[in-house]
C-alpha positions as CSV (number, residue, x, y, z in Angstrom):
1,X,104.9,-75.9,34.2
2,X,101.9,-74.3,32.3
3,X,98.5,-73.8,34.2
4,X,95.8,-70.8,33.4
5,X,97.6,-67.2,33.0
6,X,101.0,-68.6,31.8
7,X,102.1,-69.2,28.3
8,X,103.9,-72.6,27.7
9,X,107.0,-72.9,28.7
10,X,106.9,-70.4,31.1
11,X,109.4,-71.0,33.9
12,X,107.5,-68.5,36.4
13,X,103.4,-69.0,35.4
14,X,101.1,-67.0,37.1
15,X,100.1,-68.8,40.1
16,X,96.2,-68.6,39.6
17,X,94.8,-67.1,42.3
18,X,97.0,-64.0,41.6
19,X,95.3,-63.5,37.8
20,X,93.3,-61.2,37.2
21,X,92.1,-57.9,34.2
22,X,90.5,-56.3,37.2
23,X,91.3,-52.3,38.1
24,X,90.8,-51.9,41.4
25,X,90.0,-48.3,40.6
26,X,91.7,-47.2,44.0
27,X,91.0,-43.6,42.9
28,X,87.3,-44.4,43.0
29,X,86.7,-45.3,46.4
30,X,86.2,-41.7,48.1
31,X,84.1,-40.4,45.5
32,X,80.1,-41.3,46.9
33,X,78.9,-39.4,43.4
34,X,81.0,-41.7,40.9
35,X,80.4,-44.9,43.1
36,X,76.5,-44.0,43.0
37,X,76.5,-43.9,39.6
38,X,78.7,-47.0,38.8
39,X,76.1,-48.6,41.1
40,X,73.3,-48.2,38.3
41,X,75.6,-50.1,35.7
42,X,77.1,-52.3,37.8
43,X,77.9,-55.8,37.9
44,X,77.1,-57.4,41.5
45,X,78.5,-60.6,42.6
46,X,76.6,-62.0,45.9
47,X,79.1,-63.5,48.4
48,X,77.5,-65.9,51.0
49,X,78.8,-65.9,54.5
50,X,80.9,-69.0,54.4
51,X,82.5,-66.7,51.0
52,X,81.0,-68.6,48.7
53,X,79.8,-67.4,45.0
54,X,77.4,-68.2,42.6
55,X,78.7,-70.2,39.8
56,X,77.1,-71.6,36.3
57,X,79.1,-73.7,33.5
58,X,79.5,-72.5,30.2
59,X,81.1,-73.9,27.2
60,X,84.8,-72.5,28.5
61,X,84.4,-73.6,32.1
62,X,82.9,-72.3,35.2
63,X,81.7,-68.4,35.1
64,X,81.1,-66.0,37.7
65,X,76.9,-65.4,38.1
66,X,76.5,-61.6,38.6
67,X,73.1,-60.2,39.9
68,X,71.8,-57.1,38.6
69,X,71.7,-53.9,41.0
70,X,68.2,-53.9,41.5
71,X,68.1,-57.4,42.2
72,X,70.8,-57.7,44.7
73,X,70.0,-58.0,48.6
74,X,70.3,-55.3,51.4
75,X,73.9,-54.3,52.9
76,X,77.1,-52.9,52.2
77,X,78.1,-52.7,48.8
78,X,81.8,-52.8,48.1
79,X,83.7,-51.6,44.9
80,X,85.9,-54.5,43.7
81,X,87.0,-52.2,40.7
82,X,86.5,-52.3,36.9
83,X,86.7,-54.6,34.4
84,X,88.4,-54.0,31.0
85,X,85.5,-52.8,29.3
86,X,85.1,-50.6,32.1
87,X,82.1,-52.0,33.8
88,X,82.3,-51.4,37.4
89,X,81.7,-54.5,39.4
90,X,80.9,-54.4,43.2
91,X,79.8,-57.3,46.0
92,X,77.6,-57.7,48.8
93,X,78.0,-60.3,51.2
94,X,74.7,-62.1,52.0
95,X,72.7,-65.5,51.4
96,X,73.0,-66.6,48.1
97,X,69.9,-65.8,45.5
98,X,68.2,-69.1,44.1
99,X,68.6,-69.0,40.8
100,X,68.4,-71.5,38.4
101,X,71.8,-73.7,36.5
102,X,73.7,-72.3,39.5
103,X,75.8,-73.9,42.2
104,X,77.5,-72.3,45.3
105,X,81.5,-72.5,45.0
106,X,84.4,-71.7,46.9
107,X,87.4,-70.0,45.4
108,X,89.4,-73.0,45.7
109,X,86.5,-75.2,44.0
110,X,86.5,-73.0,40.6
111,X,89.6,-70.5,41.1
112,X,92.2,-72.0,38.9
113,X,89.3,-72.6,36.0
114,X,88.1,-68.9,35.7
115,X,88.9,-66.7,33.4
116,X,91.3,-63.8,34.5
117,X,88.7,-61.6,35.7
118,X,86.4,-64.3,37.1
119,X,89.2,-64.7,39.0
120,X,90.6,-61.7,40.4
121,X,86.7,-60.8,41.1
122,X,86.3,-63.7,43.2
123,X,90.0,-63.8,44.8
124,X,89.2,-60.3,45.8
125,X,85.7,-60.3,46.9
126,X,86.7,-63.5,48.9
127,X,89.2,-62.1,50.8
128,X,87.7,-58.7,50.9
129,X,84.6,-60.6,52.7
130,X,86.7,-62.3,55.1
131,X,88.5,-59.5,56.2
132,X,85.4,-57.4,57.0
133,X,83.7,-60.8,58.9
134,X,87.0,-60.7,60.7
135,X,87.5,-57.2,61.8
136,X,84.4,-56.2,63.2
137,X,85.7,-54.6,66.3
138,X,88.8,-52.5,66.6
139,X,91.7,-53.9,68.0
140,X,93.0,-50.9,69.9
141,X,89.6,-49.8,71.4
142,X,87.5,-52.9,71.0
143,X,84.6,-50.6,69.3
144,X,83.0,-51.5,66.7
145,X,84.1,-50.6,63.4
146,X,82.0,-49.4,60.4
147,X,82.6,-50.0,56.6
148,X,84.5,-46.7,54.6
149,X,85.4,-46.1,51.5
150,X,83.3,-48.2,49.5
151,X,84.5,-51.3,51.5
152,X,88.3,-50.9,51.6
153,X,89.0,-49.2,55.3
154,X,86.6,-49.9,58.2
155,X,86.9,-47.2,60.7
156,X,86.9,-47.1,64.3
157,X,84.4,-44.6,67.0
158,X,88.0,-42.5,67.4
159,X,88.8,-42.1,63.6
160,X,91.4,-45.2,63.7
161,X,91.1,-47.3,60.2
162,X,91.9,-50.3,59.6
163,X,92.9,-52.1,55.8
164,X,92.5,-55.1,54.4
165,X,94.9,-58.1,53.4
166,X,94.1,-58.8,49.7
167,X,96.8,-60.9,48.4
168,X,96.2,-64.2,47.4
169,X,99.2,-65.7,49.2
């Protein structure tokens, strides 16, 4: 069996929603002052509410359409991690920008066609955005929970945190 992310011949490919070049930069995450900064250079990818993301075709299949910082709309902004080049790449989840040669996808329209980091952006942002839609409200206290550490814990009125699910299984 061969597919994206495996060689040929491979008797254990990569199943595709688990590719990805992406460092999730853990590290990062509690540091407001490096985070502010990588927001300046970042690349933003806009998830709508039912977790879809912008998409345009190119001559190697379906990319990724990033916004830049300046242009991308109000709310949270969470730290996926950094690319290979080191680019920092972040996401906010709200209604998809018009823009033009784009079309709204879900992971499982495009996933298995996107390159390596297209695809661990979007696997992560995905489930990163469900989790958060999902977990408004602590489920010890019932409180509402807010967004910490640049979108990887949400945290309860009484200090309790919860993490997120990010595997692609």
């Amino acid at each position: 069996m061969t597919g994206p992310g495996a060689p040929a011949g491979d008797l254990h490919p990569v199943p595709p929603l688990a590719r990805s070049a992406l460092d999730r930069a853990a590290h990062r995450r509690t540091d407001p002052e490096w985070l502010a900064a990588a927001w300046e250079h970042a690349r933003v990818l806009v998830i709508g509410p039912a977790g879809r993301a912008l998409c345009r075709e190119s001559d190697t299949g379906p990319t990724l359409v990033f916004v830049e910082p300046s242009q991308a709309p109000g709310g949270p902004r969470l730290f996926l991690g950094v690319g290979p080049d080191s680019t920092p790449y972040f996401m906010v989840v709200a209604e998809l920008p018009a823009l033009p040669h784009t079309q709204p996808v879900t992971l499982r329209d495009v996933g298995a066609m996107l390159s390596d980091l297209d695809a661990g952006l979007f696997t992560t942002a995905a489930a990163l955005a469900n989790w958060h839609a999902n977990h408004l409200f602590s489920p010890a206290t019932g409180e509402p929970t807010t967004v910490a550490d640049a979108g990887w814990v949400r945290v309860d009125p009484t200090g309790g945190q919860l993490f997120p699910r990010t595997d692609p299984a």
